[in-house]
C-alpha positions in Angstrom: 0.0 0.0 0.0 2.7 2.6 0.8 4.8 1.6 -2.4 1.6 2.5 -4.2 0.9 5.6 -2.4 4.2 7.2 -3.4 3.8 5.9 -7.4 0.3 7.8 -7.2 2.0 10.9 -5.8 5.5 10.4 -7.5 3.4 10.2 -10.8 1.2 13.2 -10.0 4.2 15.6 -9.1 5.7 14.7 -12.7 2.0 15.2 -14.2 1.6 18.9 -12.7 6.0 19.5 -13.4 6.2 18.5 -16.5 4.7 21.6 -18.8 2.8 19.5 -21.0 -0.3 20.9 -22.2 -2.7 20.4 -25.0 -4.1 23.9 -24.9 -2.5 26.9 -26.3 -0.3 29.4 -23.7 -1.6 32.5 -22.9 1.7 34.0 -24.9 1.1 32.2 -28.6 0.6 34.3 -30.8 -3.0 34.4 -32.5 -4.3 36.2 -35.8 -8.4 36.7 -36.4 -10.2 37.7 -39.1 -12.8 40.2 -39.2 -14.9 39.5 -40.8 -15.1 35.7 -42.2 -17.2 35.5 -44.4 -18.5 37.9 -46.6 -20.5 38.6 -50.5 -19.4 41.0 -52.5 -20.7 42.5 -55.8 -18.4 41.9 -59.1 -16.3 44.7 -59.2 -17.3 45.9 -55.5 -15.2 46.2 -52.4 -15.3 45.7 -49.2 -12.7 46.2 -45.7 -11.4 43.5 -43.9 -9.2 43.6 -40.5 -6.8 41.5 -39.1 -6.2 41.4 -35.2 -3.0 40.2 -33.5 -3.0 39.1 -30.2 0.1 38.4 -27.9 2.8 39.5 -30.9 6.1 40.9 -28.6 7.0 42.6 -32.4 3.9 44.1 -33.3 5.1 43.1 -36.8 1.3 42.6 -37.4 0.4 40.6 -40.8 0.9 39.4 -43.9 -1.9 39.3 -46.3 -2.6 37.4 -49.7 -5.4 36.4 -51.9 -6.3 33.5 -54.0 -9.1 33.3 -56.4 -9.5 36.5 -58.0 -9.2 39.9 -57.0 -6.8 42.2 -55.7 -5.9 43.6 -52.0 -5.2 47.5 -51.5 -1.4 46.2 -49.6 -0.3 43.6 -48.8 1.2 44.0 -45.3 -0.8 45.7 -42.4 -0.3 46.5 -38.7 -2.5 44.6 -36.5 -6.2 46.5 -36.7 -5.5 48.3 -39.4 -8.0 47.4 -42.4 -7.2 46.4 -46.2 -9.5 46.9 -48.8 -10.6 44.1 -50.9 -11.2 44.7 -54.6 -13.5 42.2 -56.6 -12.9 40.9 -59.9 -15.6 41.9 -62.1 -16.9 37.9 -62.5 -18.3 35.3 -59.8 -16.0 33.9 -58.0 -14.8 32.3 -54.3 -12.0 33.9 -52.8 -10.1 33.4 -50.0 -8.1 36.0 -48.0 -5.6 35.0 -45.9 -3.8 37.0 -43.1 -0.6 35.6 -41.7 1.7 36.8 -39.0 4.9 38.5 -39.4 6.5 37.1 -36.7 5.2 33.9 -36.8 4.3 32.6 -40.1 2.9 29.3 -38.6 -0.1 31.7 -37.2 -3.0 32.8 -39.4 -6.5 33.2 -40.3 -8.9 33.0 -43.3 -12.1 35.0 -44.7 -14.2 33.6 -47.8 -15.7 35.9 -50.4 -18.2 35.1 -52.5 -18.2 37.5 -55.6 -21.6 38.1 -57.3 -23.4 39.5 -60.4 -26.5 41.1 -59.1 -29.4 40.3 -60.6 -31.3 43.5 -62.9 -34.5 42.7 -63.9 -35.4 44.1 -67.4 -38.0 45.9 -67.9 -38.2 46.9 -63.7 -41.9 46.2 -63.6 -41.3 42.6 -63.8 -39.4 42.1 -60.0 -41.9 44.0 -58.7 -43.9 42.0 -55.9 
């Protein structure tokens, strides 16, 4: 009984020293994306933001853009916003924002690019 006693509290004092943790430390760097997902006209425009939490550098991020379109820079401070620019067909897009000072960190936001609908002659979309 004692040898067990002092495994059990041997094996909890290595448990609580040992530093392992599956969750993320209060000082890892994190990126978010304001706002996530988002519809945009072809042609049309719209602001995102980029927030960095716990970044020593304050290098803030990165950003890029696949699937059309075109970004109004391509580096930012953290809470400073880009503008988005739409290509003038539909499309998905995806914007991504990666940190400076860790490039292992970052977030995504999905646009969906539209062609608005006109109705021709207007009478005819009239409820």
């Amino acid at each position: 009984m004692r040898n067990q006693l002092a495994f059990l509290a041997l094996a909890a004092s290595l448990a609580v020293g040992s530093g392992c943790s599956t969750e993320p430390s209060a000082t890892d760097i994190g990126v978010v994306v304001d706002p996530l997902d988002a519809r945009a006209y072809a042609n049309g425009s719209l602001t995102f933001t980029a927030t960095v939490s716990n970044d020593p550098a304050g290098a803030g991020v990165d950003w890029t853009v696949s699937g059309g379109g075109t970004l109004s820079g391509s580096r930012a401070a953290s809470g400073v916003p880009v503008t988005y620019h739409a290509p003038g067909s539909p499309a998905t897009v995806t914007l991504t924002a990666t940190s400076v000072t860790d490039p292992n960190k970052s977030a995504t936001a999905t646009v969906t690019v539209f062609i608005p609908i006109r109705c021709r002659p207007p009478q005819i979309c009239r409820p």
